[in-house]
N, C-alpha and C positions, 0 to 999 in steps of 0.2 A: 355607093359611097355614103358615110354617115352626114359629114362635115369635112369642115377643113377648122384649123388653127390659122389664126391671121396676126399681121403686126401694122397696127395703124399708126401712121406718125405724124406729127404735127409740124406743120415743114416752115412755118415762124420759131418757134423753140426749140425745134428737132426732138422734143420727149413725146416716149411712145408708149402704146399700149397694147397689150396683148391678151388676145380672148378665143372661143370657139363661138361657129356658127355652122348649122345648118340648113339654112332657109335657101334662098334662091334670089334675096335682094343682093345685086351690086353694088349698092349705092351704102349697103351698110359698113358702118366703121367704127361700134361699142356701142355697149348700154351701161356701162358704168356710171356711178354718180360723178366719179371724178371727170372723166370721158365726154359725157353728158355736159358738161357745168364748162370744159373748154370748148366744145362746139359750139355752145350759146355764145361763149367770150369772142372765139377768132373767128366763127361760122365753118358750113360746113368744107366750102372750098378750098380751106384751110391745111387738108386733112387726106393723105393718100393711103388706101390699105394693102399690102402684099398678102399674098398667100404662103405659109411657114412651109405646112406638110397639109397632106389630104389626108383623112381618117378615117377606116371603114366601120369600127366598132363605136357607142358611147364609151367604152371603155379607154380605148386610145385615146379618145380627144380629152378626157378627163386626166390621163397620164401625160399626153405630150404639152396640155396647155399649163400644168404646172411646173415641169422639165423647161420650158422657153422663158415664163417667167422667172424662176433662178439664174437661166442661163443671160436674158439681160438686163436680170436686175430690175423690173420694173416697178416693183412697189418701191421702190425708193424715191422720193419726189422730186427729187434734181434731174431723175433717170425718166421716170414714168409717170401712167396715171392709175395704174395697176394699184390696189386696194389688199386683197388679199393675196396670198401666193399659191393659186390655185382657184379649183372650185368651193364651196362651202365645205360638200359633203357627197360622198359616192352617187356615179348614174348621174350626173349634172340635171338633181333636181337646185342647185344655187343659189339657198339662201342662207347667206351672213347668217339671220339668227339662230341657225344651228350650232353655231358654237360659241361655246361657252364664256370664253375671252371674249367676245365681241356681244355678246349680251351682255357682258360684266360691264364692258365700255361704254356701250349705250346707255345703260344706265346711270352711270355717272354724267354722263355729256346731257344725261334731261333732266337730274337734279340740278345739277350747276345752273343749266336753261332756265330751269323753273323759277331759282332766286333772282333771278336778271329780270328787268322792268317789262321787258318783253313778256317775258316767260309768266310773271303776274297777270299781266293783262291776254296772255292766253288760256291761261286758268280761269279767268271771269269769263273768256268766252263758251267755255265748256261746259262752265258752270250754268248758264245761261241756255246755251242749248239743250243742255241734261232736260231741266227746269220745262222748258217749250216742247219737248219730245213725252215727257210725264206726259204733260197736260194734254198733249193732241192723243195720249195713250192711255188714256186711266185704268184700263184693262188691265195693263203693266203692273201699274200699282196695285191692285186688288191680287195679281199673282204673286208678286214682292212679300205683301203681307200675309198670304196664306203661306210661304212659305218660311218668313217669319214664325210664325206662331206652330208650325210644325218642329221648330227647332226650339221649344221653350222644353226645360225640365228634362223629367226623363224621357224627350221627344228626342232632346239633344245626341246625337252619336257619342258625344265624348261622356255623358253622364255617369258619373259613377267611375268613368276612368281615373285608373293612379297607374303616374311614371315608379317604374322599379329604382333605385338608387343608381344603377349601372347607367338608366337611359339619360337621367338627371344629373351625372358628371359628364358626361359624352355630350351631352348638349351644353356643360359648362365650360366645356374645351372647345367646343368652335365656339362662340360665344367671346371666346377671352381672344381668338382669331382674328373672329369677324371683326370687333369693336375696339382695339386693341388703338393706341394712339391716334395718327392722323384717321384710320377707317373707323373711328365712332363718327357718328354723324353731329353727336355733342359737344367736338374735340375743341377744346377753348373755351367755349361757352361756358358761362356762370351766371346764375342766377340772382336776380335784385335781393331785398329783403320783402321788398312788396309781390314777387313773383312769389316764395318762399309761401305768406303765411296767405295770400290769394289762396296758392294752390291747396295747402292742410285746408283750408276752410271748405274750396269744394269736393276735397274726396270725403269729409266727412259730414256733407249736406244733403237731406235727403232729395231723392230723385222719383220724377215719376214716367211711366212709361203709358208712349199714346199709341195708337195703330195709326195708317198710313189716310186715315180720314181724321185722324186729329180727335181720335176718342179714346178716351181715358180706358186703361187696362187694372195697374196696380199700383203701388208706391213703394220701394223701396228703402232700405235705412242711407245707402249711398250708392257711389259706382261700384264700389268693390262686392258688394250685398248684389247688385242688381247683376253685376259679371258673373258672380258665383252661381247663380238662378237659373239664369237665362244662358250661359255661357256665351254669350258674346264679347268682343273686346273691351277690356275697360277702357282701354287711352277714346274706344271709337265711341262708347257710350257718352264720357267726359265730353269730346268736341261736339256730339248733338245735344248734350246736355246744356250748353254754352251759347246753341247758333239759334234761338227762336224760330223754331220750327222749318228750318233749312236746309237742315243737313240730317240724315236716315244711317241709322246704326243697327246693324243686325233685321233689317226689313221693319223699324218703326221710331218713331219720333219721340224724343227724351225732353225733361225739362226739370231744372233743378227748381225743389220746391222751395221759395223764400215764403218767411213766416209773414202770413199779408192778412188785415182783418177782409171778411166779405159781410156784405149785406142781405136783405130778405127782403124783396118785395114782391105787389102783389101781382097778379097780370096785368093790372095796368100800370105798370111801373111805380105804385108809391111804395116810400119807404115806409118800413116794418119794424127790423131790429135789424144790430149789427152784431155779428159774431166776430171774435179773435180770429180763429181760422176754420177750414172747411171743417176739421175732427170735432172741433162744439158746436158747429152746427146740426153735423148728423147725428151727434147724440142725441144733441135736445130735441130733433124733431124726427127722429127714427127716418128719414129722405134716403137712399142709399148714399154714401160718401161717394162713390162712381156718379153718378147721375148730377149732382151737383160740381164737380168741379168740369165737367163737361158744359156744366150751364154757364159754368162762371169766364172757360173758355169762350164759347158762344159755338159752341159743337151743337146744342140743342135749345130750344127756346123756354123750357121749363123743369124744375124737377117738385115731384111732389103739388103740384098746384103751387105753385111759386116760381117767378123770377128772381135769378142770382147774380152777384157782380159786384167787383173788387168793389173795396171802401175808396180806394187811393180815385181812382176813374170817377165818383160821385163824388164826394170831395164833403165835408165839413157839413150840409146843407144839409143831407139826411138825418139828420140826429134832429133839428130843428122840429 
């Protein structure tokens, strides 16, 4: 014999549930979540199981435990605690996210989750663990960014790829599907006037791109220049561009460049001159432009035989 088909019922409510099992516990009476979440409620004494049929194939019990479920109705909740109507997917390997509907659902039940106060402060928790699992992992990181940087240019897979017109209406037809009224995720939302010319300001502010130790690579004209390059996403590139060095876009650390003066000092910290920004400094003193905003980071402790560092942070005294 394979198994048997059983119907456990809960004999305060009278609603049941119906499953297979194999094993050789008596004592068993579901593993469902719903199942599961009443035994904890009533306990287990709560709770007597019968035997439907006995089944000698996996095949049967996959066939007759869907057959019992129609027959009483148990995913319906007044009726049962029965969840799906049946098993997942053939050969009762049983799991829900094989199908399609029920990953569709899920997903919606942990975006809704996520905007819930709850759902924020389990984001932070995540976020926090990520952060603590890096650090006890740095290896990670140095794999992260070597793979990064395997996907710059024409390192990238899609490099050089063009959609045929065929492929780029076909994608404009699901598209008009997917997003279509309530299923855009934008749906009602309107933007400020301050959200509005925020946002034109940073897609067209130059950006620069660091590796996963916080050292300066290149500089881009924006996210959309730096998306086209490197083919990473731009919405992902924008939000590391925004998070001070917090958040990792394509295996590296982004930051939008604001036009900031820096200064020139010497190794013992006195001031020198002050420069507009890093691009007159390296001209005028041929220093690499990489090497100095690295300094001016504090990625490195010199460039050029010179200390670097924002004007704003040394404040008005230096000029004296």
């Amino acid at each position: 014999m394979k198994g048997i088909i059983y119907l456990t019922t809960n004999l305060i409510n009278s609603k049941i549930y119906i499953g297979q099992y194999s094993g050789e516990d008596q004592n068993y009476i579901g593993s469902g979540r719903n199942i599961k979440y009443a035994i904890k409620k009533y306990g287990e004494e709560s709770f007597e199981r019968i035997t439907l049929i006995k089944c000698k194939t996996q095949e049967q019990l996959d066939l007759y435990e869907k057959y019992f479920i129609k027959e009483f109705n148990s995913t319906d909740n007044k009726i049962g605690y029965n969840i799906l109507p049946g098993i997942a997917n053939k050969f009762g390997s049983g799991s829900p996210m094989k199908i399609p509907e029920v990953v569709e659902k899920f997903k919606k039940s942990l975006k809704k989750f996520y905007k819930t106060k709850r759902g924020k402060k389990t984001l932070k928790k995540i976020s926090k663990l990520r952060k603590k699992y890096y650090k006890e992992h740095p290896e990670l990181i140095k794999h992260l960014s070597e793979l990064g940087k395997n996907l710059i240019g024409d390192k990238n897979p899609n490099f050089g790829n063009k959609w045929s017109e065929e492929q780029k209406e076909n994608l404009r037809k699901i598209k008009k599907i997917q997003n279509k009224g309530e299923n855009n995720p934008n749906f009602n939302n309107k933007w400020s006037e301050e959200q509005k010319i925020k946002n034109r300001k940073r897609m067209s502010q130059k950006i620069l791109q660091f590796d996963l130790n916080k050292k300066f690579i290149k500089e881009y004209d924006g996210s959309g220049d730096a998306s086209r390059q490197t083919g990473i996403n731009r919405g992902s590139i924008c939000s590391a561009g925004g998070s001070n060095f917090t958040k990792i876009a394509g295996g590296f650390y982004w930051k939008y460049l604001k036009s900031q003066k820096i200064i020139k000092m010497n190794l013992r910290g006195k001031y020198i001159k002050m420069y507009l920004d890093w691009k007159e400094a390296s001209e005028e003193t041929g220093i690499k432009a990489r090497e100095i905003i690295s300094c001016v980071y504090g990625k490195q402790e010199q460039a050029g035989g010179f200390r670097w560092g924002k004007y704003e942070r040394w404040g008005n005294g230096w000029q004296k």
